[in-house]
C-alpha positions in Angstrom: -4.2 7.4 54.1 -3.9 3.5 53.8 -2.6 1.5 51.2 -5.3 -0.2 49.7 -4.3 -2.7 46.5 -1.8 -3.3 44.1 -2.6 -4.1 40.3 -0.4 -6.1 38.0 -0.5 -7.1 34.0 2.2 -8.5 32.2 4.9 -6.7 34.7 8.2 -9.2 34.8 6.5 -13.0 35.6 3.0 -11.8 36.3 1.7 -12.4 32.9 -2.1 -12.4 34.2 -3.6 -9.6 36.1 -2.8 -10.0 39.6 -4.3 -8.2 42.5 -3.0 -7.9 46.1 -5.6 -6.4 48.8 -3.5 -5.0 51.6 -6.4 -5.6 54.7 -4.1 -6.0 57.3 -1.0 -3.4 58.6 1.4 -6.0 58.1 1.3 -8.1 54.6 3.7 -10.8 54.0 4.4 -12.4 50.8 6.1 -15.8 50.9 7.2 -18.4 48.6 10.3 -20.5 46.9 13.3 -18.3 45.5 12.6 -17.9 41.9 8.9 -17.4 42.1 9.0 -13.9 42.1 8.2 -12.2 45.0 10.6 -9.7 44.8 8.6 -8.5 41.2 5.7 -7.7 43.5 8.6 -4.9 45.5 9.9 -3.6 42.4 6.6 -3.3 40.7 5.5 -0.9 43.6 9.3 0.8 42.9 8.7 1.8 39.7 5.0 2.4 40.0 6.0 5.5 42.4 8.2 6.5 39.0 11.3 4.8 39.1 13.9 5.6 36.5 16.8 2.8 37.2 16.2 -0.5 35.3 19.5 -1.5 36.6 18.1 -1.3 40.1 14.8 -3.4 39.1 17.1 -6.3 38.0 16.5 -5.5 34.2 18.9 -3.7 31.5 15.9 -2.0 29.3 12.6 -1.2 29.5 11.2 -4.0 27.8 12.8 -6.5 30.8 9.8 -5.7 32.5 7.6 -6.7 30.0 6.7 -10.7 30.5 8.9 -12.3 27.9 7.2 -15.3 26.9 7.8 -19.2 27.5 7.4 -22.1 25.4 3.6 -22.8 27.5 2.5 -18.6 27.5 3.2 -15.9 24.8 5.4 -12.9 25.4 3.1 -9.9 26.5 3.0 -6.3 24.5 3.4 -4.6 27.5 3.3 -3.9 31.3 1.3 -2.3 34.2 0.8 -1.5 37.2 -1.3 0.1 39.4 -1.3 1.6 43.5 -4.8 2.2 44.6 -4.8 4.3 48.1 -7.6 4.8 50.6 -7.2 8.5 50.9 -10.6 9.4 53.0 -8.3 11.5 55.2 -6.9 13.6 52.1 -3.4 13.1 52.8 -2.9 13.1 49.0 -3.7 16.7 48.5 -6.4 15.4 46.0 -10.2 16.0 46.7 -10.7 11.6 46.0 -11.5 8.6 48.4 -9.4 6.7 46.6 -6.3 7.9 44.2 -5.3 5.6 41.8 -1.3 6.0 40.3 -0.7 4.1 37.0 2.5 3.1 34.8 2.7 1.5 31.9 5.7 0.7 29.6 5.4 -0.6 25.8 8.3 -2.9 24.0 9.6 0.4 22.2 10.1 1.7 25.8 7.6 4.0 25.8 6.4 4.8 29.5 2.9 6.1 30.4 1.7 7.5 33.7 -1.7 8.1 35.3 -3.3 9.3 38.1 -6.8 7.7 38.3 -6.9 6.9 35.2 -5.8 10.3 33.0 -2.7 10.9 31.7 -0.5 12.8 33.8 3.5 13.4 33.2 6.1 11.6 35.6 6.9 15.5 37.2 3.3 15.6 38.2 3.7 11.8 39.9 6.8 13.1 41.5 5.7 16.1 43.2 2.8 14.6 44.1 4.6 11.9 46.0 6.9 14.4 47.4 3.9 16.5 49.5 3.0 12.8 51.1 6.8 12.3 51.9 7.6 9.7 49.2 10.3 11.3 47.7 13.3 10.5 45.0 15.4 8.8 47.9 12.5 5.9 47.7 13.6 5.3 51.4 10.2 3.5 52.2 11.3 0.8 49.3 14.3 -1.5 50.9 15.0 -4.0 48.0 16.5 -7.6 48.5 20.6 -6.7 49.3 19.4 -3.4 49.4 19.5 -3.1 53.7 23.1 -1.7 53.5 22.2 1.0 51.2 21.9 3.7 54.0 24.8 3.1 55.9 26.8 2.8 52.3 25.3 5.9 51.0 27.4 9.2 51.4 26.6 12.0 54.7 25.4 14.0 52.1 23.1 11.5 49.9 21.9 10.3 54.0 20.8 13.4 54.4 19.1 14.2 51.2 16.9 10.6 52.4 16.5 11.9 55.4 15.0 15.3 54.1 12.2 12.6 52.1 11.1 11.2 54.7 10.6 14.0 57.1 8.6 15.9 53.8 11.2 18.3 53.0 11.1 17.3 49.1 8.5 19.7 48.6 10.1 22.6 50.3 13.0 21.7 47.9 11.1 21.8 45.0 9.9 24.7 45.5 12.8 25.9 46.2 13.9 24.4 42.9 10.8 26.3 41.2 11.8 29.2 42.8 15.2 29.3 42.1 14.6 28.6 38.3 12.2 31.6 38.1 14.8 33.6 39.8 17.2 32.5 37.2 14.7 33.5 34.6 13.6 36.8 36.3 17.1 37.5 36.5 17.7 37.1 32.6 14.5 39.2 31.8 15.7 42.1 33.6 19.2 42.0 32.2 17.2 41.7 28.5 14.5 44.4 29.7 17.5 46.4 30.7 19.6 46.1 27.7 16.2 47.1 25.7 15.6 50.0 27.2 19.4 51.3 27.0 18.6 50.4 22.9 15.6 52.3 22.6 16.7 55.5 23.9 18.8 56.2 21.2 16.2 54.6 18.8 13.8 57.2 19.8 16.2 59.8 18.4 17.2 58.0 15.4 13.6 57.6 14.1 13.3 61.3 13.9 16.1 62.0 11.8 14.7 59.6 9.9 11.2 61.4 8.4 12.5 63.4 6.6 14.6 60.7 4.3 11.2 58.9 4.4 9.6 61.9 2.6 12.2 61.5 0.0 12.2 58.0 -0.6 8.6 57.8 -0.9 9.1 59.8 -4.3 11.8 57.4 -5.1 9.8 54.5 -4.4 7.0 55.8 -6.6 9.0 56.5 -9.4 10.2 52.5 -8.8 7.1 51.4 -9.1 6.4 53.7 -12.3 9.5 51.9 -13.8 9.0 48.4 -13.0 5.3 48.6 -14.3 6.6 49.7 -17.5 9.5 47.2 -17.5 7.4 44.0 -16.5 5.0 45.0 -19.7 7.8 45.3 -22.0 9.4 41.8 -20.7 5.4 39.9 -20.9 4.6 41.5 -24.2 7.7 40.2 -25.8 7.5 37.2 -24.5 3.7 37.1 -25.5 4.7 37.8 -28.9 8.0 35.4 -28.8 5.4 32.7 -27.5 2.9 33.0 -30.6 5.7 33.2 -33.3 7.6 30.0 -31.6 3.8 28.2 -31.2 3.4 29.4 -35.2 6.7 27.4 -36.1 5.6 24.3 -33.8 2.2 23.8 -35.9 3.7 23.2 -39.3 6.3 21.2 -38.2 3.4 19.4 -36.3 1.7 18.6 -39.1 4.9 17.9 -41.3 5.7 15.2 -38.9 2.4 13.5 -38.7 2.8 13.9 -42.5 6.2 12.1 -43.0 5.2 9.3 -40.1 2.3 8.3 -42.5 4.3 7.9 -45.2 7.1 5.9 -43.6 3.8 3.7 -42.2 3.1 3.5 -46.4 6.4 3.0 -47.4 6.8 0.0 -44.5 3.7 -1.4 -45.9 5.0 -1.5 -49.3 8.3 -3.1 -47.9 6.9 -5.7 -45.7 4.5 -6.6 -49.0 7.4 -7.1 -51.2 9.5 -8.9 -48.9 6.2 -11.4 -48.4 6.3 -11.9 -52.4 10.2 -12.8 -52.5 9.1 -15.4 -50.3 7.0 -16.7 -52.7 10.2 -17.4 -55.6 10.3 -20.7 -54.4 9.9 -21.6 -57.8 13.9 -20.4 -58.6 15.2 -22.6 -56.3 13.2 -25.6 -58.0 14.2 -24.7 -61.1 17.7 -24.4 -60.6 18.0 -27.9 -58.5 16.2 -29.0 -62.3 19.3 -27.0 -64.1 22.1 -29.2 -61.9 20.2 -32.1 -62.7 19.6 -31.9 -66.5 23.7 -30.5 -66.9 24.6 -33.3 -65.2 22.6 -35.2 -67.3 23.7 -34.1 -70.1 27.7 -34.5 -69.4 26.7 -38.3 -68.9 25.6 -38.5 -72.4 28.6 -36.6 -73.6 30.9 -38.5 -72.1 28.9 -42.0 -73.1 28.8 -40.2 -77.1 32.9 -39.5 -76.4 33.4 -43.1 -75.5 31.3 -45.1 -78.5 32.7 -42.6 -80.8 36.1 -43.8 -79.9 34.9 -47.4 -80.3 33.7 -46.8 -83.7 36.7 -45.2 -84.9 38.4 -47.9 -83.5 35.9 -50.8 -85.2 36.1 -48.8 -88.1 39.8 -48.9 -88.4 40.7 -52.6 -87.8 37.9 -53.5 -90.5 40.3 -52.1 -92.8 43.4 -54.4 -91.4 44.2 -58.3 -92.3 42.1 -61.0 -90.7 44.4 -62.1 -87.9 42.6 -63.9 -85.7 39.3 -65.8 -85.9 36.7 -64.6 -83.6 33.3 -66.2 -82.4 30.9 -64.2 -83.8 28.0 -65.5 -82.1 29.4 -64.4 -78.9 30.4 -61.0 -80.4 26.7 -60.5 -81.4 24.9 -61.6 -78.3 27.3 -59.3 -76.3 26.3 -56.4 -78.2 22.5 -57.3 -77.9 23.0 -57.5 -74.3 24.7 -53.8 -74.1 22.3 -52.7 -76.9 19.5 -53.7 -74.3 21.6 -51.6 -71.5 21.5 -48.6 -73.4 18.0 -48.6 -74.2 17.0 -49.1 -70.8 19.7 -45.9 -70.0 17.2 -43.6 -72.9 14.2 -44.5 -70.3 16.4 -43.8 -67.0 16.2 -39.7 -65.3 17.7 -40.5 -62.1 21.6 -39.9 -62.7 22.9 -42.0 -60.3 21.8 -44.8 -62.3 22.5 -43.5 -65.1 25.9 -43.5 -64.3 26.1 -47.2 -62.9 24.9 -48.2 -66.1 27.3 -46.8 -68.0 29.5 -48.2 -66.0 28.5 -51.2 -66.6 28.2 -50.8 -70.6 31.7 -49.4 -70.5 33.3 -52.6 -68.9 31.0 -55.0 -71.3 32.7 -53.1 -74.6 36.3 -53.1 -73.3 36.0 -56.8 -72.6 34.5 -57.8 -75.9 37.4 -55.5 -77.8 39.9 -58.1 -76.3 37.8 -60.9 -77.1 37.8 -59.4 -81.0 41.4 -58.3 -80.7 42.5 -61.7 -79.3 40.5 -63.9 -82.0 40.1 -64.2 -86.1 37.2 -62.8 -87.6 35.4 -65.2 -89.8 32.8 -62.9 -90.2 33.2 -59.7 -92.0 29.7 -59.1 -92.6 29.0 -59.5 -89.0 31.6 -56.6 -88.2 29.8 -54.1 -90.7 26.8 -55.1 -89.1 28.3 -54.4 -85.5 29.7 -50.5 -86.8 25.9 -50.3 -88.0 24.8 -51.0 -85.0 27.2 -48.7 -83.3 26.4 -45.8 -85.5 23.0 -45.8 -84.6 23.8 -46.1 -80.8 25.6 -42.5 -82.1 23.0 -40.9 -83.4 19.9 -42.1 -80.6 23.2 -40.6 -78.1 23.5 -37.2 -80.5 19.4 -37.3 -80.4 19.4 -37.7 -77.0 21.6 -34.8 -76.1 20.1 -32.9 -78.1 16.8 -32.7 -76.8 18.4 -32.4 -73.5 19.9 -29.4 -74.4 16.5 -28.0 -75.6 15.3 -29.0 -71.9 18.4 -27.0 -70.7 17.8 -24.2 -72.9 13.7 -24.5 -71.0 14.6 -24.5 -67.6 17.7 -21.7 -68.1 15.0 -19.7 -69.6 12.5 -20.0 -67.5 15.4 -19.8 -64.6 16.1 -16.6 -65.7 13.2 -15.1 -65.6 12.6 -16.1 -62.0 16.2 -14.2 -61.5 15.1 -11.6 -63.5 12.1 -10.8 -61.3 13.7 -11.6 -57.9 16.2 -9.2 -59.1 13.7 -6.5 -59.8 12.1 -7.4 -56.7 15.0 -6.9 -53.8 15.7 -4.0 -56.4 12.9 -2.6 -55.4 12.9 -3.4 -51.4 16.2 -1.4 -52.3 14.5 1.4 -53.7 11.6 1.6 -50.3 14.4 1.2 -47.8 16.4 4.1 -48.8 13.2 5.9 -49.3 11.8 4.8 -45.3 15.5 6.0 -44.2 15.1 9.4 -46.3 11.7 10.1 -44.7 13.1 9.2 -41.4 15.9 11.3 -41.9 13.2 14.0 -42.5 11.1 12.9 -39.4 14.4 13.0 -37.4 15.4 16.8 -38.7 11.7 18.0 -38.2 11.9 16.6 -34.6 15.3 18.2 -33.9 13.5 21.3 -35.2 10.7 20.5 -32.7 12.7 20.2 -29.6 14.6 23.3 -30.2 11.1 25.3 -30.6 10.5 23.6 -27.6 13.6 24.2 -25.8 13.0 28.0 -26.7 9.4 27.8 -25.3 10.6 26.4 -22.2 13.2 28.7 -21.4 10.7 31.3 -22.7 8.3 29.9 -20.1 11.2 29.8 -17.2 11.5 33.3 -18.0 8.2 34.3 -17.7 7.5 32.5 -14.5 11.0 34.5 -13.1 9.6 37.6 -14.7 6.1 36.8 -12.1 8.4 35.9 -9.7 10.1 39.1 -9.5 6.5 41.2 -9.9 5.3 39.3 -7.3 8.6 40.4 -5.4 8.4 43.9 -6.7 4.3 43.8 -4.6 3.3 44.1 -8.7 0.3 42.1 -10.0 -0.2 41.3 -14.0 -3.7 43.8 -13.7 -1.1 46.4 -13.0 0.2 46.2 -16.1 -2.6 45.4 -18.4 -4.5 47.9 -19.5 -2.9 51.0 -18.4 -0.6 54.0 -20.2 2.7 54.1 -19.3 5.1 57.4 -19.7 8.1 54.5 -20.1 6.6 52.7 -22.9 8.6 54.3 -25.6 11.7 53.1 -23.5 13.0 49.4 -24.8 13.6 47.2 -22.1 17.2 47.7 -21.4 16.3 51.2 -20.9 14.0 50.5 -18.1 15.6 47.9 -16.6 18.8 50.5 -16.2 16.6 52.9 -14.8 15.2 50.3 -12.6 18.6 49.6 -11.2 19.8 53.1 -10.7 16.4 54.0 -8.9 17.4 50.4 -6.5 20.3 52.1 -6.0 19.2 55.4 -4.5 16.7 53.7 -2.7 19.8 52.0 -0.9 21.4 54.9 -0.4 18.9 56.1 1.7 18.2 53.1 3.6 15.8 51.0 4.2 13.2 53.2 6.4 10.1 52.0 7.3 6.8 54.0 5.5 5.4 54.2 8.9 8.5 55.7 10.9 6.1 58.0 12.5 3.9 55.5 13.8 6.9 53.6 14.8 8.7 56.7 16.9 5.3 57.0 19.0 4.7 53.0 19.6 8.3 52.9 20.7 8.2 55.6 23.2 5.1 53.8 24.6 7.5 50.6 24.9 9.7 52.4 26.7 7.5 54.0 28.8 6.0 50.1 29.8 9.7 48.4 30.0 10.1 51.0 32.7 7.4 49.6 34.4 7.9 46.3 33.6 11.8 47.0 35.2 10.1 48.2 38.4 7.8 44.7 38.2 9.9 42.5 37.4 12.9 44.1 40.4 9.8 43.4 43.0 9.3 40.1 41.6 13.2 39.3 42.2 12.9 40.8 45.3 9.8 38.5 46.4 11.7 35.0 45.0 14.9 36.0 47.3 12.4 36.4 50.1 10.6 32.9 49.5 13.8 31.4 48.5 15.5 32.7 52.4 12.0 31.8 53.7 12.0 28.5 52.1 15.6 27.8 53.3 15.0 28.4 56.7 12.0 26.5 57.0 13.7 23.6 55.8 16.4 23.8 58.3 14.4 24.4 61.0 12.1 21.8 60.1 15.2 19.4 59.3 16.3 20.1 62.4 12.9 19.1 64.5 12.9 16.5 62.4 16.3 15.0 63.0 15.9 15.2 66.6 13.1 13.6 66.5 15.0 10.8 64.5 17.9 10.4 66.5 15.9 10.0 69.5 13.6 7.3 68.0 17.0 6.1 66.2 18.5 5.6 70.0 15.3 3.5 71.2 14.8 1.6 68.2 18.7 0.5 68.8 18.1 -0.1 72.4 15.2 -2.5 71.8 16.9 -4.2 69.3 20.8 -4.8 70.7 19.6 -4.6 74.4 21.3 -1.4 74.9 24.0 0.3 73.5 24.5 3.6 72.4 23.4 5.1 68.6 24.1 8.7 67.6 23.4 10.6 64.2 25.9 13.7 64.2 26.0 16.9 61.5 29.3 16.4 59.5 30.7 18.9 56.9 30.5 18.1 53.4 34.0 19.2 51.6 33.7 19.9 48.0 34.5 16.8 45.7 37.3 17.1 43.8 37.6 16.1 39.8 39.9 14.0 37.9 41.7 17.8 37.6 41.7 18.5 41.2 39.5 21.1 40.8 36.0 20.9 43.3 32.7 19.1 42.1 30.0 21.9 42.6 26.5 20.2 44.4 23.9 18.8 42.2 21.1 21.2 41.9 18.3 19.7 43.9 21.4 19.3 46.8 21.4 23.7 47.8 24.1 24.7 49.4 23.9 21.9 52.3 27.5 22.2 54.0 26.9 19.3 55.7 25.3 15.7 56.0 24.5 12.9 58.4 27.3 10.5 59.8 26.3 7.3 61.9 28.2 6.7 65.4 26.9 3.6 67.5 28.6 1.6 70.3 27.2 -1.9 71.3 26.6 -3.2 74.3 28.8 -5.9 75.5 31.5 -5.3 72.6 34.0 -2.8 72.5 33.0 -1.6 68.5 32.1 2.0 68.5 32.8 2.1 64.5 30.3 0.9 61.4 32.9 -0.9 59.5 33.4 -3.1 62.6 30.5 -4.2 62.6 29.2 -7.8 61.2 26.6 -8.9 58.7 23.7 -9.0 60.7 25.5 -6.1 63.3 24.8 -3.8 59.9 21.7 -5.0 58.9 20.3 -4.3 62.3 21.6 -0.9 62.3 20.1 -0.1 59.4 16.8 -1.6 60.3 16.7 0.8 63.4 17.5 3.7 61.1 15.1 3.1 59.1 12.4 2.2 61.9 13.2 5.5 63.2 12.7 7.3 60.0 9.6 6.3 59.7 8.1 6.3 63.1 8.8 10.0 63.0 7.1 10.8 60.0 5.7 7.3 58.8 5.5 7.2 55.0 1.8 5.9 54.0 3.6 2.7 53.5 6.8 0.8 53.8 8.5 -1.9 51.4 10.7 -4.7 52.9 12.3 -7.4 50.8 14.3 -10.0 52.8 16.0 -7.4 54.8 15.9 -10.0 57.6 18.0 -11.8 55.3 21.3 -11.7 57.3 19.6 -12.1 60.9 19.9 -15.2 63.0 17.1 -16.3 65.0 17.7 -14.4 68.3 18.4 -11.5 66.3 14.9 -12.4 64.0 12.5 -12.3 67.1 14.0 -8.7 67.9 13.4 -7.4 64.0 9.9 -9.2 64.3 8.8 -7.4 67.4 9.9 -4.0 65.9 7.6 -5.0 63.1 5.3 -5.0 65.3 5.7 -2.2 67.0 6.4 0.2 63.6 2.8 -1.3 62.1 1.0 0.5 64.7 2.3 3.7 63.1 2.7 2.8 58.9 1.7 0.3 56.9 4.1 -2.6 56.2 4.4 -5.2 53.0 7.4 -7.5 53.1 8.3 -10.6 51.8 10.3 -12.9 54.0 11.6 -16.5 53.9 11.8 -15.8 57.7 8.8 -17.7 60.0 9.4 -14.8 63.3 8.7 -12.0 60.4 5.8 -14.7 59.0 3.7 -14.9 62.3 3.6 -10.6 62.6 1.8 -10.8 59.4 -2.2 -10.4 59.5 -2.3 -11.8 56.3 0.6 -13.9 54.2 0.4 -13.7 49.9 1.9 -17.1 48.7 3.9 -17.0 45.4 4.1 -20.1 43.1 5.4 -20.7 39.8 3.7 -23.3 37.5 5.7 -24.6 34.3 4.4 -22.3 32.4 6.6 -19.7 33.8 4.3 -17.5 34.9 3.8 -16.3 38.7 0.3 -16.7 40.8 -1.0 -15.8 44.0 -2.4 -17.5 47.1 -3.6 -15.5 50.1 -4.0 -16.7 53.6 -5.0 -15.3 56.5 -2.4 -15.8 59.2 -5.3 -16.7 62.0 -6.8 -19.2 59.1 -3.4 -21.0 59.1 -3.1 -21.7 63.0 -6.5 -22.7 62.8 -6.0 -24.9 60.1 -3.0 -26.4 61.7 -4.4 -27.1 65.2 -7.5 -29.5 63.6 
């Protein structure tokens, strides 16, 4: 089994697909911190079904996915893929090459395959297990990671230790085992407890036929009853359905009915109000009324004022000649005011009207001084002048008159416009109050609707309830229909007491099943095949002890080779790489963790009952430090590497992960780790990336990483033999 290539798309900063051929036994993958070389380490961590996205450097599932930068667009999703050469069927499939596949999605959905199908992460896991890649992932060292096994607790060491020499698979079946156990276990205790149940049952059931014989006439007698009932409630309600349908359809009709005529009625309404927009005509007439009375107040008042001027002319002809008055002047003032009120006959507008008379007024007062002021030396002139004046009168008297005959016209005519507006909104009146009668009689017929309504509904509710019940009762409607009942002189109160009271007896004898007989037989055959099934399933029990003992003892025995086996390659490797010194793995008991209540922690389940794990004792050469913690840096680191050298030259894993575990090692102490390298490649396959040039030149073939400013990671691949020859032209 070789490891053959590794497949990437979108995982962390390998946006693009990337592939990495693994030709050589030792790969190394170089480049600038920040590239990310370590992605290529983790993405072959969680490939082999790593859960942790703590321990890959993220927080959530979607950190793996490649996020985007301003020059490349974020990615949907990752994936990656570990092809192996398995031509020597380590992988117990029957494939040249197996194929195992992960992808996760933004929502953090994870998807795993094994060469190509889908397959569940259980399936991935105990697969990986049988080719001693278990859960400890102790072939995977990741960057700061180098400490991990000398940190990790005796128990947890050992547990890593069991992985690598293939004891996962012991232990999971061991787990399987024990789970079925645990599950045989609570069959027989159920298989038990039903057998203790049906002995008494088998007893029971025959006291029980004869009750059955006597509910059977019961139950016939039910049925009888409810028949009868359920065609007394359906008729009714048959006959309650036609009479309420009979009240709906005149009512129906009655509404249709009054909705027409409210449709009429608004016709007739929106007609008339159209023709009492037409009275236009009133309001013209009655802007002509205010115009002809005030007209006609003018006159009165001008007739009021020459009146008082002829009584006054009149009256001072009859007095002593006083004064002497220009006569001329009197006359051609009264022909200029006689012209005035000629002009005032001709004049409709009242506004001038009244300035004329205005005018005229102020003319006559000032020519009654003059007269008053002067001697007349013309009597005959002052007759003529209260001749003149009395005819003014009577055109004024002639004047007003007609107009009052025009006033008379247009009050007329004005009312009979009134008149017929009146009649008009009178009737509007009349057709409103009728609309709101009809719609007080569409509104009561509607009420009248919805209660027949109502009454159907609930009529319909209790129909459906009535099938409901039938339908409970194992009772169709062709039951009923058609067939004589003994009841049906009984109302329905009367059956559905006798209903109830037949219930009742029913209960009283219990509920027993019409086929108790059948029943006693088929449960003395089930008790007859639990008692086999007890003695089946106490050999079963007895067979997952065995394999769980067997189990158990295989794995410490083969834990035991095993670790033998690992301390003496642990020893050597330690030797080679400190020159000497001494390095010893020794058993330690495990003491029960206690809680935050002082009371022990029991073992995980996939931990057994291991009393003990694995302690680490080394001594160096040249120092007096026999203890880990006083060790240095490096001193650790070097420990560790041996450790794990020695794990896996004992049973090498099909491959081994490094990332910078050289890290922390000087350059004496880098030519040692690099010649181990060496040496371990002859047995597994080794991938490590490395800023160190001693772990650069054991590498067949060196994997560049770069970073562009697009963010995004790319490969360049090198032959190590290609690069000496390209240096030395």
């Amino acid at each position: 089994m070789k490891l053959k290539m590794l497949e990437l798309s979108g995982f962390k900063s390998f946006a693009k697909t990337t592939l990495l051929e693994f030709p050589s036994n030792i790969v190394g993958i170089v480049g600038p911190n920040g590239s990310g070389k370590s992605n290529i380490a983790e993405a072959i961590r969680w490939v082999l079904g790593e859960q942790s996205v703590k321990s890959l450097r993220g927080k959530r599932g979607e950190d793996l996915i490649f996020a985007g930068t301003p020059k490349a667009s974020a990615m949907g999703k990752a994936s990656v893929t570990l092809h192996f050469d398995n031509a020597s069927r380590r992988i117990p499939l029957n494939f040249d090459t197996v194929s195992l596949g992960r992808k996760v999605f933004r929502d953090g959905l994870n998807e795993y395959s094994i060469n190509g199908s889908p397959v569940r992460l259980r399936d991935i896991v105990e697969l990986l297990a049988k080719i001693g890649l278990g859960e400890s992932k102790h072939n995977i060292i990741g960057q700061g990671e180098v400490d991990r096994i000398l940190l990790a607790s005796s128990r947890d060491r050992r547990a890593m230790l069991e992985d690598a020499l293939g004891l996962r698979v012991y232990q999971l079946k061991k787990k399987e085992a024990s789970r079925k156990l645990d599950e045989t276990e609570r069959n027989l205790h159920e298989i038990e407890g039903l057998v203790k149940e049906i002995a008494p049952h088998l007893k029971y059931l025959k006291s029980l036929k004869e009750k059955a014989d006597q509910r059977e006439v019961y139950e016939k007698e039910l049925h009888d009853f409810q028949i009868a009932y359920f065609h007394s409630m359906l008729s009714g309600m048959k006959n309650e359905e036609v009479r309420l349908l009979g009240e709906d359809s005149p009512l129906q009709h009655a509404m249709k009915r009054v909705e027409e005529e409210i449709v009429g009625l608004q016709k007739s309404v929106d007609a008339k109000e159209e023709t009492v927009k037409r009275f236009g005509k009133m309001q013209d007439l009655d802007v002509e009324f205010q115009a002809l009375n005030e007209k006609r107040g003018t006159y009165e008042r001008e007739l009021g004022r020459l009146e008082g001027r002829l009584e006054a002319e009149e009256e001072r002809s009859q007095k002593p000649i006083e004064r002497i008055v220009d006569m001329p002047y009197v006359r051609g003032e009264i022909e200029k005011w006689h012209d005035a009120i000629r002009r005032l006959l001709v004049m409709e507008d009242a506004e001038s009207m009244k300035k004329v008379l205005r005018d005229v007024d102020a003319g006559l007062l000032h020519l009654a001084g003059v007269v008053a002021k002067g001697k007349i030396i013309d009597t005959p002139s002052v007759s003529a002048l209260l001749g003149d004046l009395k005819k003014e009168q009577e055109k004024l008297q002639e004047l007003l008159s007609n107009l009052e005959g025009e006033v008379a016209r247009v009050r007329k005519e004005l009312d009979a416009e009134e008149e017929g507006y009146q009649k008009l909104q009178q009737e509007i009146r009349g057709l409103d109050r009728a609309v709101r009668e009809k719609e007080e009689e569409r509104s009561g017929i509607r009420i009248k609707r919805e209660r027949v309504r109502y009454q159907l509904e609930e009529l319909r509710k209790d129909h459906s309830s009535t099938v409901q019940d039938m339908e409970f009762a194992n009772i169709s409607e062709k039951d009923i229909e058609g067939k004589d009942s003994p009841f049906s002189s009984f109302s329905s109160e009367e059956l559905k007491r006798k209903v109830e009271k037949t219930r009742l007896r029913l209960e009283e004898i219990g509920g027993i099943d019409e086929h108790t007989i059948e029943e006693y037989h088929a449960t003395e055959k089930r008790f007859e095949f639990l008692s086999k099934e007890l003695l089946d399933i106490g050999t079963a029990k007895n067979d997952l002890y065995k394999l769980i003992k067997d189990l158990d003892v295989t794995i410490e025995r083969d834990f035991e080779e095993g670790f033998k086996k690992v301390q003496n390659e642990f020893q050597n490797y330690f030797k080679i790489i400190f020159g000497g010194g001494k390095a010893i793995l020794k058993h330690q008991e495990v003491k029960l963790e206690l809680d935050e209540y002082g009371e022990p922690i029991e073992p995980k389940e996939d931990e057994g009952e291991k009393s003990f794990g694995i302690e680490i004792e080394v001594d160096l050469p040249r120092k007096r430090i026999k203890g880990m913690a006083m060790l240095s840096g490096g001193e650790r680191a070097l420990t560790a590497i041996a450790l794990l050298f020695a794990i896996s030259a004992v049973n090498p894993p099909p491959f081994l992960v490094l990332d910078e575990t050289d890290a922390a090692l000087d350059e004496a102490n880098s030519k040692l780790y690099a010649d181990t390298l060496k040496q371990l490649s002859e047995k597994t396959d080794l991938v490590i990336v490395t800023h160190n040039r001693e772990t650069m030149k054991q590498a067949g073939i060196l994997y560049g990483v770069t970073m562009g400013d697009d963010g995004i990671s790319k490969l360049l691949s090198l032959k190590f033999e290609e690069a000496r020859e390209y240096a030395n032209r």
